[in-house]
PAROPA-130604 format. One record per atom (N, C-alpha, C): residue in three letters; x, y, z. Coordinates in steps of 0.2 Angstrom, whole numbers, plus 5000, padded with zeros to 4 digits. Atoms other than C-alpha are relative to their C-alpha. Layout:
ALAXYZ...
END
This chain:
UNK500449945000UNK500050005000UNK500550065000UNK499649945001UNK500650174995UNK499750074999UNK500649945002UNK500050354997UNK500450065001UNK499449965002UNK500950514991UNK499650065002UNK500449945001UNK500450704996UNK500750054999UNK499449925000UNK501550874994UNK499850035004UNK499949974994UNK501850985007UNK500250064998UNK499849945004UNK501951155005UNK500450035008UNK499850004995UNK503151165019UNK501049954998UNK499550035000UNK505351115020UNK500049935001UNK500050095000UNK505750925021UNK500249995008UNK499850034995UNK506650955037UNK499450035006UNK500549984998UNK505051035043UNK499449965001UNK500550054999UNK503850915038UNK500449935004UNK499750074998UNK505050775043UNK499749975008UNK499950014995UNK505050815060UNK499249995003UNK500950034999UNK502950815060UNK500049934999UNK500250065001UNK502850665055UNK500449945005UNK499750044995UNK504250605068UNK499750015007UNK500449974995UNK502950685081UNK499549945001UNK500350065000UNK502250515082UNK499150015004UNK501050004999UNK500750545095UNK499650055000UNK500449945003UNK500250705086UNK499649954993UNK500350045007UNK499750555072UNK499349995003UNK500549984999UNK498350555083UNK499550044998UNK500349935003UNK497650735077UNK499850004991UNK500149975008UNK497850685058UNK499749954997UNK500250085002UNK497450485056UNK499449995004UNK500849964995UNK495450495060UNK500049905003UNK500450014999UNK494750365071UNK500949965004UNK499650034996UNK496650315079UNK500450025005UNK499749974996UNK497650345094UNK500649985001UNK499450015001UNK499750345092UNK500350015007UNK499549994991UNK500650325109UNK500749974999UNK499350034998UNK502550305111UNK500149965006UNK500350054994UNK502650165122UNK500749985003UNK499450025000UNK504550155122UNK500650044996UNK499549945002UNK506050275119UNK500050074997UNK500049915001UNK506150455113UNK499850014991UNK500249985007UNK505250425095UNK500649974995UNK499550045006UNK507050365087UNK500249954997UNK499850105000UNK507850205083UNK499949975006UNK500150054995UNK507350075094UNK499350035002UNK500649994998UNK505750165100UNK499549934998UNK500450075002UNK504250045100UNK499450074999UNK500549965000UNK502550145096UNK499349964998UNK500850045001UNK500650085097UNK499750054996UNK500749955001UNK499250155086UNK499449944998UNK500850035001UNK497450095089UNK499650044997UNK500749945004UNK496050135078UNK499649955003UNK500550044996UNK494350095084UNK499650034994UNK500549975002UNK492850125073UNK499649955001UNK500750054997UNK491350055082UNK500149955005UNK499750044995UNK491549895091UNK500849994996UNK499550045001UNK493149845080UNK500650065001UNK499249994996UNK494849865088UNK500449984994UNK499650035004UNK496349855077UNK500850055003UNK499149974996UNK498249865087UNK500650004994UNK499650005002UNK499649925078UNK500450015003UNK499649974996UNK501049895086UNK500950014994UNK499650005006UNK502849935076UNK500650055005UNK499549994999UNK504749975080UNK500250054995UNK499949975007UNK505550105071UNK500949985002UNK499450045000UNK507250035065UNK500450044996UNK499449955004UNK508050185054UNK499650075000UNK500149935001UNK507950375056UNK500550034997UNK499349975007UNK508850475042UNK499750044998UNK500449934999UNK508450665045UNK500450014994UNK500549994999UNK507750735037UNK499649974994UNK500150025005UNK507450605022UNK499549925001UNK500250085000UNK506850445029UNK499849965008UNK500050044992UNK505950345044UNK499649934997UNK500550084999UNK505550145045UNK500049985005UNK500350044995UNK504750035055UNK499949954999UNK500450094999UNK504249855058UNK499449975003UNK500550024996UNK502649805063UNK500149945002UNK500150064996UNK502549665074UNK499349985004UNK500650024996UNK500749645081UNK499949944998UNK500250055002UNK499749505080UNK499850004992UNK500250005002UNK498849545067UNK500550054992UNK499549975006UNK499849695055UNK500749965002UNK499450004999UNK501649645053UNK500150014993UNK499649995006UNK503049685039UNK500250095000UNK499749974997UNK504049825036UNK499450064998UNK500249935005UNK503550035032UNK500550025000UNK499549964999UNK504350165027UNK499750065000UNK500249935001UNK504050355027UNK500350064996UNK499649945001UNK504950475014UNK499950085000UNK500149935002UNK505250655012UNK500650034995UNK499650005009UNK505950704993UNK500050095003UNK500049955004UNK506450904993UNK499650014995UNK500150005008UNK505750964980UNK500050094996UNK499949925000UNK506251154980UNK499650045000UNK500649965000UNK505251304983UNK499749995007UNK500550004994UNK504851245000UNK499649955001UNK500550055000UNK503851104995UNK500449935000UNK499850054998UNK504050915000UNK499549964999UNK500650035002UNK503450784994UNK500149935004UNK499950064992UNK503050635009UNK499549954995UNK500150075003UNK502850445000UNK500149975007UNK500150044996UNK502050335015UNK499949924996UNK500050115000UNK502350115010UNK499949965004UNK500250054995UNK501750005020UNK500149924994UNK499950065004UNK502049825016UNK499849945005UNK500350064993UNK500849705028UNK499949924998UNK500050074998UNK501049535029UNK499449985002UNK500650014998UNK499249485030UNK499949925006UNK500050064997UNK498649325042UNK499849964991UNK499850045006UNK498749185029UNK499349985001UNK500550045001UNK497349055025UNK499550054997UNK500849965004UNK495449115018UNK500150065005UNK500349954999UNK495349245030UNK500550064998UNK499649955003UNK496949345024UNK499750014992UNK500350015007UNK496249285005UNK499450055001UNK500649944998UNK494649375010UNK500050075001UNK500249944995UNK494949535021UNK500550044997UNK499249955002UNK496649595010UNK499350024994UNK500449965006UNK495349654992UNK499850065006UNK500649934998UNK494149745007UNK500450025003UNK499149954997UNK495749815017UNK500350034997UNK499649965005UNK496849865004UNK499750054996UNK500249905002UNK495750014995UNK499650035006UNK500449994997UNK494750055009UNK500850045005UNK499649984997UNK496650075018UNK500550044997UNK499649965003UNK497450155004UNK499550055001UNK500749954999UNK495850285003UNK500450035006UNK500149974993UNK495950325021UNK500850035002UNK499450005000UNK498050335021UNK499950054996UNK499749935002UNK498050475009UNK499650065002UNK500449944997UNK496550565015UNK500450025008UNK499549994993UNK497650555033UNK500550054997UNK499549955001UNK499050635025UNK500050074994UNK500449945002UNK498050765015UNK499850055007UNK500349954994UNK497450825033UNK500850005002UNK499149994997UNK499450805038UNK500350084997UNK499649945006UNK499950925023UNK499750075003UNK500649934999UNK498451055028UNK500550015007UNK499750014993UNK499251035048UNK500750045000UNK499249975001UNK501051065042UNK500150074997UNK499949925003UNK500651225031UNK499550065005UNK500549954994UNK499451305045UNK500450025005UNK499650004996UNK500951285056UNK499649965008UNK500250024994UNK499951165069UNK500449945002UNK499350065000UNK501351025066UNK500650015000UNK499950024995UNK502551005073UNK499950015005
END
């Protein structure tokens, strides 16, 4: 899954918003991001739950490379998500950046990973760039970082 916006805002400016981990709270609707372990950098652990209605769904995920102000990955390891992301941010003169979110989820296997990845996957790309369309808005309002 992959979802691209521009930023009308420097790379090391937007970097640092989106290194703002339990501000993704404010921008990613129906989920709440908590640092659960370290100061947001390498080796931090980070949770985010989304809830819409009864269903619960835990992401938990490790970040494993910080490369200011161009690059953040992570590893999901929950039960449920796992594999890696990444997070970039491209320069692209003039003040504007362009932030490329990847995700690469490891689905559970058998019928119900066969099943639930078609309704998952537009449903969570859809919602992934609408997220970082309200990030962009965020970042040039100056309410981020």
């Amino acid at each position: 899954m992959t979802a691209t916006v521009i930023v009308n805002a420097p790379a090391a400016q937007v970097f640092e918003a989106l290194l703002a981990w339990e501000r993704q709270s404010d921008w990613i609707p129906f989920t709440r991001v908590r640092l659960v372990d370290g100061d947001g950098g390498e080796g931090s652990s980070i949770e985010a739950v989304t809830q819409v209605g009864p269903a619960v769904l835990r992401d938990e995920m490790r970040v494993i490379k910080v490369d200011r102000p161009y690059e953040i990955r992570v590893v999901h390891y929950g039960r449920v998500l796992r594999g890696p992301g990444v997070m970039r941010c491209t320069p692209m003169g003039g003040d504007r950046t362009q932030v490329v979110w990847h995700e690469w989820f490891h689905l559970p296997g058998g019928t119900a990973g066969k099943v639930a990845w078609p309704v998952l996957w537009p449903g969570s790309k859809v919602s992934l760039t609408q997220a970082l369309r309200r990030f962009a808005r965020m970042v040039e309002a100056g309410e981020l970082p």
